[in-house]
C-alpha positions as CSV (number, residue, x, y, z in Angstrom):
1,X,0.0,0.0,0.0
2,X,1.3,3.5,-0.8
3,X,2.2,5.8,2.0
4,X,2.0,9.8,1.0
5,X,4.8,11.7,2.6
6,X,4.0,14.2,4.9
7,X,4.0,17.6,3.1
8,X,6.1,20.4,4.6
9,X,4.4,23.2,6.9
10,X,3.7,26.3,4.8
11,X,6.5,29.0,5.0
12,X,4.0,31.6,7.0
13,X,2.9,28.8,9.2
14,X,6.6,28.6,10.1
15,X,6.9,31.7,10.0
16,X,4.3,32.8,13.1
17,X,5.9,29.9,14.4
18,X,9.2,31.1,14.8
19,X,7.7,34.9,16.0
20,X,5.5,33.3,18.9
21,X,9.3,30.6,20.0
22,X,11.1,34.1,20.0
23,X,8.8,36.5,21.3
24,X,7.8,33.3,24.1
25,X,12.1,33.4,24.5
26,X,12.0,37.4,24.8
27,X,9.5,37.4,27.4
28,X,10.5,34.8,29.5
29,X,14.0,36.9,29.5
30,X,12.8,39.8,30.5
31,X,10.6,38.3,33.3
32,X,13.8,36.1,34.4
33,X,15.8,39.7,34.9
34,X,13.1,41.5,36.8
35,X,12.8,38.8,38.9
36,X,16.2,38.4,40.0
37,X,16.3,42.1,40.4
38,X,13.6,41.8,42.6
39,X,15.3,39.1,44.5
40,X,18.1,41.2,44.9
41,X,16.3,44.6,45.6
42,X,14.4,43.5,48.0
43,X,17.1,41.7,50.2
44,X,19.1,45.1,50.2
45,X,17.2,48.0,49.7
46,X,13.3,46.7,50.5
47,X,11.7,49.8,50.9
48,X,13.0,50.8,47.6
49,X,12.1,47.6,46.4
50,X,8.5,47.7,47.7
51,X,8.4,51.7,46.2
52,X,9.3,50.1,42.5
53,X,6.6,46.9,43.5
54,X,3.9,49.8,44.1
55,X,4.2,51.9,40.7
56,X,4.1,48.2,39.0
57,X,0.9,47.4,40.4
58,X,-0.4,50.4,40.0
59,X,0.3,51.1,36.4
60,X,-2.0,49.3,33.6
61,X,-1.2,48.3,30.6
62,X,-3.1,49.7,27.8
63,X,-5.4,47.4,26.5
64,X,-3.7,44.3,24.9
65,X,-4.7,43.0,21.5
66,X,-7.2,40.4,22.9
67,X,-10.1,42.2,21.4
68,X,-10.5,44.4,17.7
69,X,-10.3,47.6,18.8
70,X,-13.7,48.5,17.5
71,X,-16.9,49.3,19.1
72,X,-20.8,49.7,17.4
73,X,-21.0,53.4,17.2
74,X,-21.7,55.5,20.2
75,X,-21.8,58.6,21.6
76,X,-18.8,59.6,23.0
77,X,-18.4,62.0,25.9
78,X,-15.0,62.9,28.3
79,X,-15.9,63.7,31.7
80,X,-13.5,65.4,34.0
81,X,-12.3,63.6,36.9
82,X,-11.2,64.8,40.4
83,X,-8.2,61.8,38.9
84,X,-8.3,63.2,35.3
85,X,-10.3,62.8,32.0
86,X,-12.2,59.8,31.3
87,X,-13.4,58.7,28.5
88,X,-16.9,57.6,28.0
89,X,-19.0,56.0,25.4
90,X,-23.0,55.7,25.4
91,X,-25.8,53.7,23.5
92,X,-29.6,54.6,23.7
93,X,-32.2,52.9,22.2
94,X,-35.7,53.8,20.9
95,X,-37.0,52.9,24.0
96,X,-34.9,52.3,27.2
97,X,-35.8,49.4,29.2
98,X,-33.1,49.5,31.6
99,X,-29.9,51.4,31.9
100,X,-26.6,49.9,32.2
101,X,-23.1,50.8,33.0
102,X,-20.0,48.2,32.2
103,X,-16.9,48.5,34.3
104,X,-13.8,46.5,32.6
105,X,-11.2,44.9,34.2
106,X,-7.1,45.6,34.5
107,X,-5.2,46.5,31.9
108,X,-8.7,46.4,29.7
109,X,-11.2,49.1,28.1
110,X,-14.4,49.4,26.7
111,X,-13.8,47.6,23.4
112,X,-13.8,44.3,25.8
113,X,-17.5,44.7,25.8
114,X,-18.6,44.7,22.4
115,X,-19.7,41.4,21.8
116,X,-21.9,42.3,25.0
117,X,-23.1,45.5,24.1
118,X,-25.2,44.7,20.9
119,X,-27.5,42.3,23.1
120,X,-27.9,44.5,25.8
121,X,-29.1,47.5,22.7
122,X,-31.5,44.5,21.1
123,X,-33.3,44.1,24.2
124,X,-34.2,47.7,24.6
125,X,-31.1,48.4,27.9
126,X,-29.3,51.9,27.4
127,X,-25.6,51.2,27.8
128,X,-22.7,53.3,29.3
129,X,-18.9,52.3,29.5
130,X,-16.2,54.0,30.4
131,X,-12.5,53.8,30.3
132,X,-11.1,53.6,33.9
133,X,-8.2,56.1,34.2
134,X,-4.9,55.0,33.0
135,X,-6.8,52.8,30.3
136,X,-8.0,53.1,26.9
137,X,-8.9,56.5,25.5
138,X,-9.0,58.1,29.3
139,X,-6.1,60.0,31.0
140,X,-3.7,59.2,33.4
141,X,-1.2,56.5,34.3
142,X,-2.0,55.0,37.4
143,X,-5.2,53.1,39.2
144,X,-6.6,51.0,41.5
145,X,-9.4,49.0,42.5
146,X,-10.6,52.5,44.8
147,X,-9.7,54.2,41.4
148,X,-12.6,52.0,39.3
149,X,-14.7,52.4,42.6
150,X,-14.6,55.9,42.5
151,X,-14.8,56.8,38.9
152,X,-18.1,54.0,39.0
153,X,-19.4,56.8,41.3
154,X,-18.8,59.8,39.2
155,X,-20.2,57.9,36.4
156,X,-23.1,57.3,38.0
157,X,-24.0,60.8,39.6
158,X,-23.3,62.9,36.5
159,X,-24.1,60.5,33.6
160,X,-26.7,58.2,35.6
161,X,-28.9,57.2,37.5
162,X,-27.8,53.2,35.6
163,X,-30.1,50.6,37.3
164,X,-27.6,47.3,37.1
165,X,-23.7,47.3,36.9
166,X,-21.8,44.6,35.1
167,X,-18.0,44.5,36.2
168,X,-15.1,42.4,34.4
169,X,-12.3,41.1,36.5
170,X,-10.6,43.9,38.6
171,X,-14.1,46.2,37.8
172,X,-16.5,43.4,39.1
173,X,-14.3,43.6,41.6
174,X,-14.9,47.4,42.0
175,X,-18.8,46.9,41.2
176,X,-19.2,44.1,44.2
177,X,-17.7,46.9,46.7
178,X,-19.6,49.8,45.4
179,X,-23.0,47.7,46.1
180,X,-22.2,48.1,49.7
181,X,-21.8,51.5,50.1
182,X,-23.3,54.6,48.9
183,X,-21.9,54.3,45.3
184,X,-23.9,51.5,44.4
185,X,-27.8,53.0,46.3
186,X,-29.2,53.2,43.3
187,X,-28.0,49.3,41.6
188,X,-30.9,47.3,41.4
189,X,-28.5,44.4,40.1
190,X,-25.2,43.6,39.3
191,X,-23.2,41.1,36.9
192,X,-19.7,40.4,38.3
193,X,-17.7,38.0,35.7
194,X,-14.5,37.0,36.6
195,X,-13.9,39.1,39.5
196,X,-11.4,38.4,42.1
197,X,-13.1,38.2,45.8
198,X,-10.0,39.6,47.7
199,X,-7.3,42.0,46.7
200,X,-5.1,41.0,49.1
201,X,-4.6,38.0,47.5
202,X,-4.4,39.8,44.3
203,X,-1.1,41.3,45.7
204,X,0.0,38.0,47.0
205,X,-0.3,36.8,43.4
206,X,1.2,39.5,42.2
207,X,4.3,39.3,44.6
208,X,4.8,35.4,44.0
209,X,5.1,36.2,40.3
210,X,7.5,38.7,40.7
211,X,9.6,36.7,43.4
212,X,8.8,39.8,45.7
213,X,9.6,38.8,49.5
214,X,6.7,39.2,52.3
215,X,8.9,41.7,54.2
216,X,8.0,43.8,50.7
217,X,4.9,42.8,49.6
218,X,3.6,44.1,53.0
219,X,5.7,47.3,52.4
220,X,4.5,47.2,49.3
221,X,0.7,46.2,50.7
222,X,1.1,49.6,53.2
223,X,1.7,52.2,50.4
224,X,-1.0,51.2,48.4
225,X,-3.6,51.6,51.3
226,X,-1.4,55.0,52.8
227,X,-2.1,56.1,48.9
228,X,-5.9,55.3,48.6
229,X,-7.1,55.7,52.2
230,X,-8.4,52.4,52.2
231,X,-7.7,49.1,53.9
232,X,-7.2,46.5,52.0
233,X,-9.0,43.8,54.1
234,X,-11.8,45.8,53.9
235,X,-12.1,45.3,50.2
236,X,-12.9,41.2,50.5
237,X,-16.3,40.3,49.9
238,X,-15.8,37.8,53.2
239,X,-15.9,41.4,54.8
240,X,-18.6,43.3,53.0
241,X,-21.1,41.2,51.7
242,X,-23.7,40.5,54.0
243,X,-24.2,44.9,53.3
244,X,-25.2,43.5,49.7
245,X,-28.5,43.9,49.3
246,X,-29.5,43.2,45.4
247,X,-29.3,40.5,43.6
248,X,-26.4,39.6,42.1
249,X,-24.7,37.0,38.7
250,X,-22.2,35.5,39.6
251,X,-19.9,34.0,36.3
252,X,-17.0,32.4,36.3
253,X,-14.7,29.8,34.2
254,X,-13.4,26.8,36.1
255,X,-10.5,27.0,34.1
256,X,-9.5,30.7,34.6
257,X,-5.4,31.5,35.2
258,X,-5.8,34.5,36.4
259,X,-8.5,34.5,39.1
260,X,-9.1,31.2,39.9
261,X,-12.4,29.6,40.3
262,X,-11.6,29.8,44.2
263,X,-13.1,33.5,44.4
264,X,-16.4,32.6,42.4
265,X,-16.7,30.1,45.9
266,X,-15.7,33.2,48.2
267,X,-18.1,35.3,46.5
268,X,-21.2,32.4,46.8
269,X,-20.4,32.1,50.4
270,X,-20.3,35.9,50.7
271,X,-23.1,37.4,48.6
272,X,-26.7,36.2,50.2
273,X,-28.7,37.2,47.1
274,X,-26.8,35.5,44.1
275,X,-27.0,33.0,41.2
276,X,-24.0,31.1,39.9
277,X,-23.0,30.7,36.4
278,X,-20.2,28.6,36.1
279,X,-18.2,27.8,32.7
280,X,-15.7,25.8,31.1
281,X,-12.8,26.3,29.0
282,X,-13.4,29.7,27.9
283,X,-10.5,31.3,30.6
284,X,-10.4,34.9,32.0
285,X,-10.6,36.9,28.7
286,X,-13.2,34.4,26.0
287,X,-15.9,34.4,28.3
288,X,-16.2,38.2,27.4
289,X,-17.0,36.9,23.6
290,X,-19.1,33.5,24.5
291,X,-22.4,34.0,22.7
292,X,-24.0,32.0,25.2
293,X,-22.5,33.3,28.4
294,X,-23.6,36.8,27.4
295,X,-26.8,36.0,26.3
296,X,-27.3,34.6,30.3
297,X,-25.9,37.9,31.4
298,X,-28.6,39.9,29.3
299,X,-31.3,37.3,30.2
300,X,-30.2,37.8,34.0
301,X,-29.9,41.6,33.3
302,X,-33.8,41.8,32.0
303,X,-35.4,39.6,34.2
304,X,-38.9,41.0,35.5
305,X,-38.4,41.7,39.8
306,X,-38.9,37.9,41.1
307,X,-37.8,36.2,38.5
308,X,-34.0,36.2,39.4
């Protein structure tokens, strides 16, 4: 019987293949130096060390090429800050059923949310998102989970009143915390997908991948909270979730590597008034583009009162 020979891999394929092996090689270089200089730092000059941790934390990316960098067309507003100019981008339909405002996550923007944002326009919700200082079109360099907070808040009282919050990652984060205080009175219910239950451990995370000592990371922990007036314990949803009042979606992937599945459980132990959506395989940033996972945020988000 006659065998065919296996034919050779076509010269792009090789091609991205050799640009992911050296761009892979080129990252894990540069990681392997500011690790070590971690190491280093922070056995001889930790304060400095935990000073250099802090800006790192604190300073997002702009948004990486996860997502076209389109959205449906909007009106676009920039609203001054007390922290700078943020950028803001609005959908109204003929008739408004409800009104929503999105909160990405780290390191994200707006554009995350446009496979979410015609579904939520088809079934009559008007739709804010902004871009969190130090991301996207908005000003500034540096943020933090009181940053999201607070700029949720000036959204809401010179844009809103919105009637439901949906928060990715670090912003459903932001969005859980805001339901128990004044920020988030006038939420009647809230989407939180991905979002980490406790930004301590956040900064633990953050530290172990950076081979940053305790001694620092607590240094480090300290600045951040002398910075933003706000303890970090007091951030966990183990703290302030029985002041939760609203219903609230839950959604997370079993499979995500950058909050694990562990805080979905934190957040169903903490939350009294919650429903669990629970995924598989779709990771931290695909669940933002899931047909099916957004259409059970929308069906969650337009449920008549006592049908949650």
């Amino acid at each position: 019987m006659a065998t065919q020979e296996p034919r050779p891999a076509p010269a792009r394929g090789r091609r991205n293949s050799f640009r992911k092996m050296l761009f892979k090689g080129i990252y894990n270089g540069v990681l392997g130096l500011l690790r070590c200089s971690f190491w280093i730092e922070s056995r001889l000059f930790p304060q400095r060390a935990a000073a250099r941790a802090l800006k790192m934390f604190t300073t997002p990316q702009r948004l990486r090429q996860h997502f076209p960098q389109t959205l449906p067309s909007a009106t676009v507003q920039d609203l001054e800050t007390d922290q700078g100019r943020l950028r803001c981008f609005r959908w109204t339909p003929p008739q408004v059923r409800r009104r929503v405002v999105l909160v990405h996550g780290w390191s994200g923007a707006s554009t995350q949310w446009q496979y979410l944002i015609p579904l939520l326009l088809e079934e009559g919700c008007e739709v804010l998102s902004f871009d969190c200082i130090g991301h996207g079109g908005s000003g500034g360099r540096q943020a933090s989970l009181p940053t999201f907070v607070s700029m949720l808040d000036q959204v809401q009282k010179q844009l809103g009143p919105f009637d439901t919050v949906i928060g990715h990652s670090l912003g459903g984060a932001a969005a859980g915390y805001a339901l128990s205080t004044p920020v988030g009175k006038g939420f009647q219910r809230a989407v939180l997908v991905a979002a980490p239950a406790d930004i301590e451990n956040v900064v633990r995370r953050f530290a172990a991948f950076l081979w940053i000592n305790d001694d620092v990371r607590q240094r480090m922990q300290l600045l951040v909270e002398q910075r933003y007036q706000k303890d970090m314990a007091s951030l966990a949803v183990s703290r302030y979730g029985r002041q939760v009042e609203v219903p609230v979606l839950l959604v997370h992937d079993q499979q995500d590597q950058e909050v694990p599945a562990d805080d979905l459980q934190s957040f169903a132990e903490g939350l009294r008034h919650r429903r669990v959506l629970q995924t598989r395989g779709l990771g931290h940033l695909k669940i933002l583009k899931d047909s099916a996972t957004m259409e059970a945020v929308v069906e969650f988000v337009c449920a008549k009162d006592g049908n949650l």
